[in-house]
C-alpha positions as CSV (number, residue, x, y, z in Angstrom):
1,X,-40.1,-9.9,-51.5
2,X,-44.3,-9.6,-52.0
3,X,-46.2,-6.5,-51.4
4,X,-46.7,-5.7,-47.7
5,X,-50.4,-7.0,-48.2
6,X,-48.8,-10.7,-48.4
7,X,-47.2,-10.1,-45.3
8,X,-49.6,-8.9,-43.1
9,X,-50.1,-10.6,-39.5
10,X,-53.8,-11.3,-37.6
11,X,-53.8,-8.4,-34.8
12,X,-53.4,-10.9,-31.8
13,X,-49.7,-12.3,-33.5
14,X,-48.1,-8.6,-33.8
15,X,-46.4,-9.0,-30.3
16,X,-44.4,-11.8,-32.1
17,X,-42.7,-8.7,-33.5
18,X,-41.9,-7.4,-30.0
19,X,-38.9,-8.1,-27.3
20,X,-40.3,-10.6,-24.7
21,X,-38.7,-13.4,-22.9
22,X,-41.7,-15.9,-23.7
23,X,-44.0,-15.6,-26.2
24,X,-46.9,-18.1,-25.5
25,X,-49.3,-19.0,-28.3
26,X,-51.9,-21.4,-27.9
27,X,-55.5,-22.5,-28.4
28,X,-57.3,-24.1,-31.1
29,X,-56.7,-25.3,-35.0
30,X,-57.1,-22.8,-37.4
31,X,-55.7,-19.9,-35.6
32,X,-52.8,-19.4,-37.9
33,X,-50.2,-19.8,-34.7
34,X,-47.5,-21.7,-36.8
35,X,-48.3,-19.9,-39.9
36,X,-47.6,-16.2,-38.0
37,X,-44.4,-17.4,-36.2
38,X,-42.7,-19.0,-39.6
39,X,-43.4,-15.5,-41.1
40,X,-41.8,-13.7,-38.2
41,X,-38.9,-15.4,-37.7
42,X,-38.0,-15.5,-41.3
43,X,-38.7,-11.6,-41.4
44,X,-36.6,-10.9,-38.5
45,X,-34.1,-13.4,-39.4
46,X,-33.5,-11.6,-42.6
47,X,-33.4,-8.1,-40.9
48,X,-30.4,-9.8,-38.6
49,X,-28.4,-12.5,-37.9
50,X,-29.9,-14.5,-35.8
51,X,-29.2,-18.3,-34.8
52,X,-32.8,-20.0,-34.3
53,X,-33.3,-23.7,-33.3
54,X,-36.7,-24.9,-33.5
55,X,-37.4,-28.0,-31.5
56,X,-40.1,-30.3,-30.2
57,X,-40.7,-32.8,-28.2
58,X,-40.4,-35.5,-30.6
59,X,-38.9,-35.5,-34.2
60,X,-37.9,-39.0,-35.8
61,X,-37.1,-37.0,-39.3
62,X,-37.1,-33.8,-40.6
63,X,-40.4,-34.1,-41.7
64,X,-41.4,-34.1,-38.3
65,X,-40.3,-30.5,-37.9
66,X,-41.1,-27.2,-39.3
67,X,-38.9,-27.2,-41.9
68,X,-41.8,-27.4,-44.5
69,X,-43.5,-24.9,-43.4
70,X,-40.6,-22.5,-43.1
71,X,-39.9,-23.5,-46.9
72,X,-43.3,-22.6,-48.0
73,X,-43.1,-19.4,-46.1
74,X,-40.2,-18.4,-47.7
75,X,-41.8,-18.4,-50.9
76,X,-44.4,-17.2,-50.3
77,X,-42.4,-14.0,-48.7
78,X,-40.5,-14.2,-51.9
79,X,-37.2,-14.7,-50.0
80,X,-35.9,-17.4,-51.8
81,X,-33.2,-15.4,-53.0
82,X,-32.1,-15.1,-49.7
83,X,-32.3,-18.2,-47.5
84,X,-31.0,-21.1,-48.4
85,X,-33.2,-24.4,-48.0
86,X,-31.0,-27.6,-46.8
87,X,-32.1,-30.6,-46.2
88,X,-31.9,-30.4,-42.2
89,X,-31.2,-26.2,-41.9
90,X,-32.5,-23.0,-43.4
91,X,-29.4,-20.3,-43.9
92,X,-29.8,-16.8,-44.8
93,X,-27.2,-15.0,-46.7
94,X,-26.8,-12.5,-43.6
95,X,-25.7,-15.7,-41.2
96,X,-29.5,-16.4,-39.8
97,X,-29.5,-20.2,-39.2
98,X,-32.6,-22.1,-38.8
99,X,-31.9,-26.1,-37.0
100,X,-34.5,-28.2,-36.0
101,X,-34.0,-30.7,-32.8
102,X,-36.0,-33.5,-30.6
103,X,-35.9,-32.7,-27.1
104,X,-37.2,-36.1,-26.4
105,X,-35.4,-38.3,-29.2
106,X,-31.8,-36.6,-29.2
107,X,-31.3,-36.4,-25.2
108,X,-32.6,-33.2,-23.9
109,X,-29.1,-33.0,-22.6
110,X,-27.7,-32.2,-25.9
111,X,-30.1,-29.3,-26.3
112,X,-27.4,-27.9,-23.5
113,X,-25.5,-27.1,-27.0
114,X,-27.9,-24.4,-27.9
115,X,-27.1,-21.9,-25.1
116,X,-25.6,-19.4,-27.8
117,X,-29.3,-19.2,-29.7
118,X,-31.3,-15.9,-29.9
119,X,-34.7,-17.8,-30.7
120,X,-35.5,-20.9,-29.5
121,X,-39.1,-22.0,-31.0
122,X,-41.0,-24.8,-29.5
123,X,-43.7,-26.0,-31.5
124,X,-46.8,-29.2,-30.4
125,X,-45.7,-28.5,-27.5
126,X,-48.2,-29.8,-25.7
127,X,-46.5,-33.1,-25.0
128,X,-43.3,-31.7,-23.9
129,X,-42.0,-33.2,-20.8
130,X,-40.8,-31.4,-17.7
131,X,-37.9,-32.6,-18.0
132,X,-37.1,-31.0,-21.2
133,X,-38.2,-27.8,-20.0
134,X,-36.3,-27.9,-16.8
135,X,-33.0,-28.6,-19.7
136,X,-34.1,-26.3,-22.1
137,X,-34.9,-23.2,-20.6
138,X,-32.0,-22.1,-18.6
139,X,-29.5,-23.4,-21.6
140,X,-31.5,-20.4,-23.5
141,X,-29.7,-17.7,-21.3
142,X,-28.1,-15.6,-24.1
143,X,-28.9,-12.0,-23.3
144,X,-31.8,-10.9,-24.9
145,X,-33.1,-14.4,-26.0
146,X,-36.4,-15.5,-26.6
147,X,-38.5,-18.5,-26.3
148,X,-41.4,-19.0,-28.5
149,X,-43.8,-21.4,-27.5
150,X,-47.2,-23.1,-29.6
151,X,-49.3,-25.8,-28.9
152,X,-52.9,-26.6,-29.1
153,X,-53.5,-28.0,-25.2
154,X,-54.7,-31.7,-24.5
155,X,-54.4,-32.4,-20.8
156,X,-55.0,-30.1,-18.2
157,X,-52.6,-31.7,-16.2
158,X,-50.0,-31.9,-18.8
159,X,-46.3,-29.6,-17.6
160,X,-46.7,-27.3,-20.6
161,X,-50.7,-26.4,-19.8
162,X,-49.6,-26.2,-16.1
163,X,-46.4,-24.2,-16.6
164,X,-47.4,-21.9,-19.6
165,X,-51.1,-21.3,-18.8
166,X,-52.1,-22.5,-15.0
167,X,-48.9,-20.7,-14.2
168,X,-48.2,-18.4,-16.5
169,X,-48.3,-15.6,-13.4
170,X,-44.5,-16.9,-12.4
171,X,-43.1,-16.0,-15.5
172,X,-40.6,-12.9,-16.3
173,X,-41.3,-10.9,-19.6
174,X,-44.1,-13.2,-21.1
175,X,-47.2,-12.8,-23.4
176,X,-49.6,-15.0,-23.4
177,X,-52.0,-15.3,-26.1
178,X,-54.7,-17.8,-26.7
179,X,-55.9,-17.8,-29.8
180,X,-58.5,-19.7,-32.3
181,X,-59.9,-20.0,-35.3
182,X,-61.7,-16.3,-35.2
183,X,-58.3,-14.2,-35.0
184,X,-57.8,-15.8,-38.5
185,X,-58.8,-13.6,-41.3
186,X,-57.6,-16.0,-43.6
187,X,-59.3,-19.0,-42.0
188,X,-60.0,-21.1,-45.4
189,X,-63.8,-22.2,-46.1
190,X,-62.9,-26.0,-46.2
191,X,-61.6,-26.3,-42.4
192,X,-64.4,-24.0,-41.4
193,X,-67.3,-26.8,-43.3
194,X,-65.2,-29.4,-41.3
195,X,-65.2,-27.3,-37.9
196,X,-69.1,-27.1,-38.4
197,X,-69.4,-30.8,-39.3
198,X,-67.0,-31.9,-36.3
199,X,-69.5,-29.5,-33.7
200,X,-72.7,-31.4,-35.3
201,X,-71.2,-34.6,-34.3
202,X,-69.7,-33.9,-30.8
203,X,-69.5,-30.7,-28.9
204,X,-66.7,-31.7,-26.4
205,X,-64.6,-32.5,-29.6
206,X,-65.4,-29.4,-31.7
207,X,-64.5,-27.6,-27.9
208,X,-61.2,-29.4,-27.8
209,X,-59.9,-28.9,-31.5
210,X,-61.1,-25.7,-32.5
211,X,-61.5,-23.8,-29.2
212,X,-58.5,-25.3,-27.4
213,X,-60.2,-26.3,-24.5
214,X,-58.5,-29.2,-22.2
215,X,-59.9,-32.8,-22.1
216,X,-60.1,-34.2,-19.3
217,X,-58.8,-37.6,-20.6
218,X,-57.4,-38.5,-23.8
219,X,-59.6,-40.5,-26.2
220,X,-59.2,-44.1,-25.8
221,X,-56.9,-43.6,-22.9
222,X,-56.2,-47.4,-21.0
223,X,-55.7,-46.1,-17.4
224,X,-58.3,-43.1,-17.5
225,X,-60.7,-44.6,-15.0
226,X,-57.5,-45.7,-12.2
227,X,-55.8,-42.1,-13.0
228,X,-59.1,-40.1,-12.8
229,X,-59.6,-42.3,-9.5
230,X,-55.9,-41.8,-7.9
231,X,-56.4,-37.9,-8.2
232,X,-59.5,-37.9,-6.7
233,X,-58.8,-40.0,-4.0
234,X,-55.4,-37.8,-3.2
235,X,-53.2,-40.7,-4.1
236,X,-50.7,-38.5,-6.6
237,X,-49.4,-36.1,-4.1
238,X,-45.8,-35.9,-2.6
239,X,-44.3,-39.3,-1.2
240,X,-41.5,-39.1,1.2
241,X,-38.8,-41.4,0.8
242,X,-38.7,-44.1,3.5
243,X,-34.4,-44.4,4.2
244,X,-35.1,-48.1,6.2
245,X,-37.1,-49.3,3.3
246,X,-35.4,-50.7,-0.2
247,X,-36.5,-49.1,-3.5
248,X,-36.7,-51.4,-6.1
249,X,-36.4,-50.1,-10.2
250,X,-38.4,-51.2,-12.9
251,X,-37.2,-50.8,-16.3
252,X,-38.4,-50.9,-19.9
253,X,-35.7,-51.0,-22.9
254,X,-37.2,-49.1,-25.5
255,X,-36.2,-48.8,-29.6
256,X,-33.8,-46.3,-29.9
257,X,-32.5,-47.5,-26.2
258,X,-35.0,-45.7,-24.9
259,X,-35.3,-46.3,-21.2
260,X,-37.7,-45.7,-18.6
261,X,-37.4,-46.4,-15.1
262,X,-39.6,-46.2,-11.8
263,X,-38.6,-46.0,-8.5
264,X,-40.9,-47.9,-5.4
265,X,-41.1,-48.7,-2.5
266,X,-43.3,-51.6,-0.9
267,X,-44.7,-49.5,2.5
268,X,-47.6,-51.9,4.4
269,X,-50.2,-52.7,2.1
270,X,-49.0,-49.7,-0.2
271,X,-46.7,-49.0,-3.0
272,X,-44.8,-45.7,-2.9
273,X,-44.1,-44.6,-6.5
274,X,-41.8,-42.5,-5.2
275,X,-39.0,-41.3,-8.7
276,X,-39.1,-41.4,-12.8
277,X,-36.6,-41.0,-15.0
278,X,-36.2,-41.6,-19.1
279,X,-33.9,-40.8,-21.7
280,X,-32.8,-42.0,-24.5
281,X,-29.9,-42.5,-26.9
282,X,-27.3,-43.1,-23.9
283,X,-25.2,-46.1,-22.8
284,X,-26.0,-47.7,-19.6
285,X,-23.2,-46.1,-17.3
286,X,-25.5,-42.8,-17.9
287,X,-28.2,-44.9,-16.3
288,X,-26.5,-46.5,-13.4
289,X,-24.8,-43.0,-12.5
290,X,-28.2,-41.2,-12.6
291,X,-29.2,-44.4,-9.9
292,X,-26.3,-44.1,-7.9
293,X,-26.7,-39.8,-7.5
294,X,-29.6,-40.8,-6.0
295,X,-30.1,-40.7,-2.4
296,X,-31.9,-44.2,-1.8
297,X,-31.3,-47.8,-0.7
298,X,-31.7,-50.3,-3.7
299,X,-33.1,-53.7,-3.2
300,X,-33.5,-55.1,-7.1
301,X,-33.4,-53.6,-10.8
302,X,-36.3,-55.5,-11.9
303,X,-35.7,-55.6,-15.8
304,X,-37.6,-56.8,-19.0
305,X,-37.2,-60.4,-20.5
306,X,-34.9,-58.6,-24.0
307,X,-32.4,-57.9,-21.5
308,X,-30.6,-60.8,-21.4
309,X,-30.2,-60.1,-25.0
310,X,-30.3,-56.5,-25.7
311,X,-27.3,-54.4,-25.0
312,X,-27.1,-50.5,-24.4
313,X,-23.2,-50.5,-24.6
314,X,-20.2,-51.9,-26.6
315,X,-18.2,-55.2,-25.7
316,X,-21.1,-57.4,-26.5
317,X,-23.0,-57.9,-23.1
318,X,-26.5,-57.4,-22.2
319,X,-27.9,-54.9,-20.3
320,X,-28.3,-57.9,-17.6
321,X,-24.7,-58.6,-17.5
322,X,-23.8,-54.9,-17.3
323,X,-25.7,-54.2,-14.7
324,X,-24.9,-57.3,-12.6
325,X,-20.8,-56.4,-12.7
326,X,-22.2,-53.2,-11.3
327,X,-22.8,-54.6,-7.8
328,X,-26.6,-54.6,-8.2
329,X,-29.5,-57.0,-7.6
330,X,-31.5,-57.9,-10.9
331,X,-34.2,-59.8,-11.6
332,X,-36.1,-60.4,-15.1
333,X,-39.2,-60.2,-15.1
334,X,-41.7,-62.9,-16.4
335,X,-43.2,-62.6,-19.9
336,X,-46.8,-62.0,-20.5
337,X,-48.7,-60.4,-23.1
338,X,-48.9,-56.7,-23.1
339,X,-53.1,-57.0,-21.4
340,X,-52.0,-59.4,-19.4
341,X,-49.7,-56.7,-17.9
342,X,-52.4,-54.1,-18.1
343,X,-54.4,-56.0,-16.0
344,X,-52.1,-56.1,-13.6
345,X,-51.4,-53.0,-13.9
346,X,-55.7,-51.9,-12.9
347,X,-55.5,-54.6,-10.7
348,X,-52.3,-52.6,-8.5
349,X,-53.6,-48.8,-9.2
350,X,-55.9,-48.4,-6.1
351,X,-52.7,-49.6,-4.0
352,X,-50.1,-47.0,-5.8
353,X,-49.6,-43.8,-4.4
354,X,-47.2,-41.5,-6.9
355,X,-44.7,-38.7,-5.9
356,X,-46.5,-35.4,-8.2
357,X,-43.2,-33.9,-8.7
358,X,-40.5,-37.1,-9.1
359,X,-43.0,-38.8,-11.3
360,X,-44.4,-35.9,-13.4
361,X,-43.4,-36.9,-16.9
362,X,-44.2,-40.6,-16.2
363,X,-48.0,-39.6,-14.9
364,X,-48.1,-37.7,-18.1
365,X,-47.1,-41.0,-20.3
366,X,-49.7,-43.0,-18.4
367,X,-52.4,-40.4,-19.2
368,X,-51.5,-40.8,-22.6
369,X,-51.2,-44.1,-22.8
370,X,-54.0,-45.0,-25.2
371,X,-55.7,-47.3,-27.3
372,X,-54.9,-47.2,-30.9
373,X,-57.9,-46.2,-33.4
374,X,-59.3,-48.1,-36.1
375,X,-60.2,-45.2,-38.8
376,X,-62.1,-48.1,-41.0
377,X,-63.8,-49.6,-38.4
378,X,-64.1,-46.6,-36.3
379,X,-63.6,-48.1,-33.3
380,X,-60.5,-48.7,-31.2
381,X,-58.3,-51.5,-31.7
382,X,-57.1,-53.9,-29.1
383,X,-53.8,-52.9,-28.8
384,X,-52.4,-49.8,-27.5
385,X,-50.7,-46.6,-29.6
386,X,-46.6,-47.3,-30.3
387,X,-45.6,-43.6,-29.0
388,X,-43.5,-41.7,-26.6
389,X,-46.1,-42.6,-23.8
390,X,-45.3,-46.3,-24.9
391,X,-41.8,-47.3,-22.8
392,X,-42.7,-45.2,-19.2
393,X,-46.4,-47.5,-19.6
394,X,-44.4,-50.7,-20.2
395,X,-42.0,-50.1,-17.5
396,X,-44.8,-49.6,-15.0
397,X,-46.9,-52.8,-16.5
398,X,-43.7,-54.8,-16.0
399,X,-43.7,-52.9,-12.0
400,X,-47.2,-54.4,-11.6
401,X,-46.2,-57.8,-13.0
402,X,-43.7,-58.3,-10.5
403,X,-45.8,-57.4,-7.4
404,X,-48.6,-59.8,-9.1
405,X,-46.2,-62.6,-9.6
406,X,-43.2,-62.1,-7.0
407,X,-43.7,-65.7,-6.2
408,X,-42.8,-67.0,-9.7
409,X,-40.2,-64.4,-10.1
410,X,-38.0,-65.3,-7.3
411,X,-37.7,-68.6,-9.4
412,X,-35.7,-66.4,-12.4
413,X,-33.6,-64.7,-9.9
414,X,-30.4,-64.0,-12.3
415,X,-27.7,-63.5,-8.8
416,X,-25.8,-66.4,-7.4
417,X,-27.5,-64.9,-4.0
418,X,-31.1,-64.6,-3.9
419,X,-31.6,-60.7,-3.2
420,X,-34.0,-59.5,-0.9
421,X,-36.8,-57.6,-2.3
422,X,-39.9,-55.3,-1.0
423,X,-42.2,-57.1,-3.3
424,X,-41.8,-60.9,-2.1
């Protein structure tokens, strides 16, 4: 191992060496957050055995995860004589186990498996739904463990800012640190010329990066003015469930069969967003279970055109077919481009009020549903980002589609019987 010089930790990270349910670290780049935790949990983990899975909200590969950084830590601790580097683990000679997981990508409910784990860390965890918190904390319930949290913030609004900061009065055993680039002793001269060089160019982004303040917006984000309009005006609040009126579904079928799905109802001249729900990597009798636990009145699964060829389950039919032997109502919805359906999609905001609580991890998709950027150009390209935001937007576009053309639709109806829907 180094000299205790190598190993020394910036004042405001020592609780990291202390027992505490939560441990909350977050702020701005250059604060050394990820740095400090790698070095702790690999010192502790070599002091006892302790089983650690580090997850995220998102993690297509390994190189997605902090398994890098973990590896250079270890050298640079000296301890590679005692933890082993695999290609998706870190094991210590004591027992310690280091995994890395997607909370998102591999079905939050398979995190359920890691109720035996001391540490759990959660890193960019800004984006993490609520979903996956409402999974993943209770299923960390060993006596004595610990949840390590780090994330630079991006939306005020987003479930980790609200339930780790806005909130953080409501939780047991936490400390709650924000930290930036000045509790860095180490914080290396290049980032601190491109810190400076950032704050000449725009304050709100120097703010944002380095101080880890909230924006208000994402950059480049395709439904900031109808979002920034639907809080003001009140219209994301709670929405009661109307029992004498239908709720209609709208899907998107996502790569990886990832599926997001909104619930509404057609009330008056209003539409009552009133339920959400997306996961990934299951079959579609996980779907139409979660549908039929629910407590409402179905009029029509309105799906996208690839269903009548994509399937989510073995035996060769499509998700269309499926889901008509079912008993339910379905209609496809008509192809248009992807603006096309943004269009609609502005053109149906003003009339869309959303349940806060249901629809949570969908609003937070639809604030980050954003423009791509064009680094060469340096300007923003015409079509939008390909990310986890992507399928809950695209299921809400092809919502607005079929109130903008429920005339035309009627004409695909898929059902021997034409089935009656709110939005005709």
């Amino acid at each position: 191992m180094q000299s205790d010089e190598s190993i020394k930790f910036p004042e405001k990270l020592r609780f990291l060496f202390e027992p505490h349910r939560y441990k909350v670290l977050w702020g701005g780049r250059g604060g050394a957050k990820s740095w400090g935790i790698a070095r702790s949990l690999l010192l502790r983990g070599a002091q006892s055995c302790l089983r650690i899975p580090c997850a995220r909200e998102t993690m297509q590969s390994i190189e997605d995860s902090v398994h890098e950084l973990l590896m250079q830590q270890i050298e640079a601790l000296g301890l590679q004589s005692f933890y082993e580097v695999q290609k998706r683990t870190i094991i210590g000679r004591n027992g310690t186990n280091f995994t890395f997981h997607g909370l998102r990508d591999q079905s939050v409910h398979n995190i359920k498996s890691l109720e035996g784990a001391d540490i759990c860390w959660v890193e960019e965890a800004q984006n993490v739904s609520k979903r996956s918190w409402d999974t993943l904390i209770p299923t960390i319930r060993k006596q004595g463990s610990e949840i390590i949290i780090s994330f630079n913030p991006d939306l005020e609004s987003d479930d980790t800012y609200q339930r780790f900061i806005v909130h953080k009065d409501k939780l047991v055993d936490a400390v709650v640190q924000k930290i930036t680039w000045r509790d860095n002793p180490w914080f290396p001269d290049i980032l601190r010329q491109e810190m400076l060089s950032l704050k000449a160019r725009s304050q709100d982004d120097y703010e944002h990066v380095y101080e880890g303040m909230c924006k208000q917006i994402v950059e480049g984000a395709i439904y900031r003015k109808e979002l920034l309009e639907a809080d003001k005006a009140g219209r994301i609040t709670r929405v009661p469930y109307d029992a004498i009126k239908p709720v209609d579904t709208f899907w998107d079928l996502g790569f990886g069969d990832n599926v997001s799905i909104w619930f509404a109802q057609s009330v008056g001249f209003e539409f009552r967003i009133i339920d959400f729900l997306s996961d990934c990597l299951k079959d579609l009798s996980f779907y139409l279970k979660e549908l039929r636990n629910k407590p409402y009145l179905y009029g029509v699964d309105y799906l996208p055109h690839d269903a009548k060829a994509k399937t989510l389950a073995a035996g060769g039919r499509t998700v269309q077919q499926i889901i008509q032997a079912a008993g339910r109502k379905v209609q496809i919805v008509r192809q248009t481009s992807i603006n096309d359906g943004i269009a609609a999609a502005r053109s149906i905001f003003n009339k869309c009020y959303f349940d806060a609580e249901k629809c949570a991890d969908g609003l937070q998709a639809l604030r980050h549903y954003r423009y791509d950027f064009d680094e060469d150009l340096l300007t923003f390209k015409k079509e939008p980002r390909h990310d986890w935001a992507s399928h809950p937007a695209d299921a809400f576009r092809y919502l607005a589609v079929s109130i903008k053309e429920s005339v035309t639709l009627k004409k695909t109806i898929v059902q021997h019987r034409h089935p009656v829907s709110a939005w005709g």
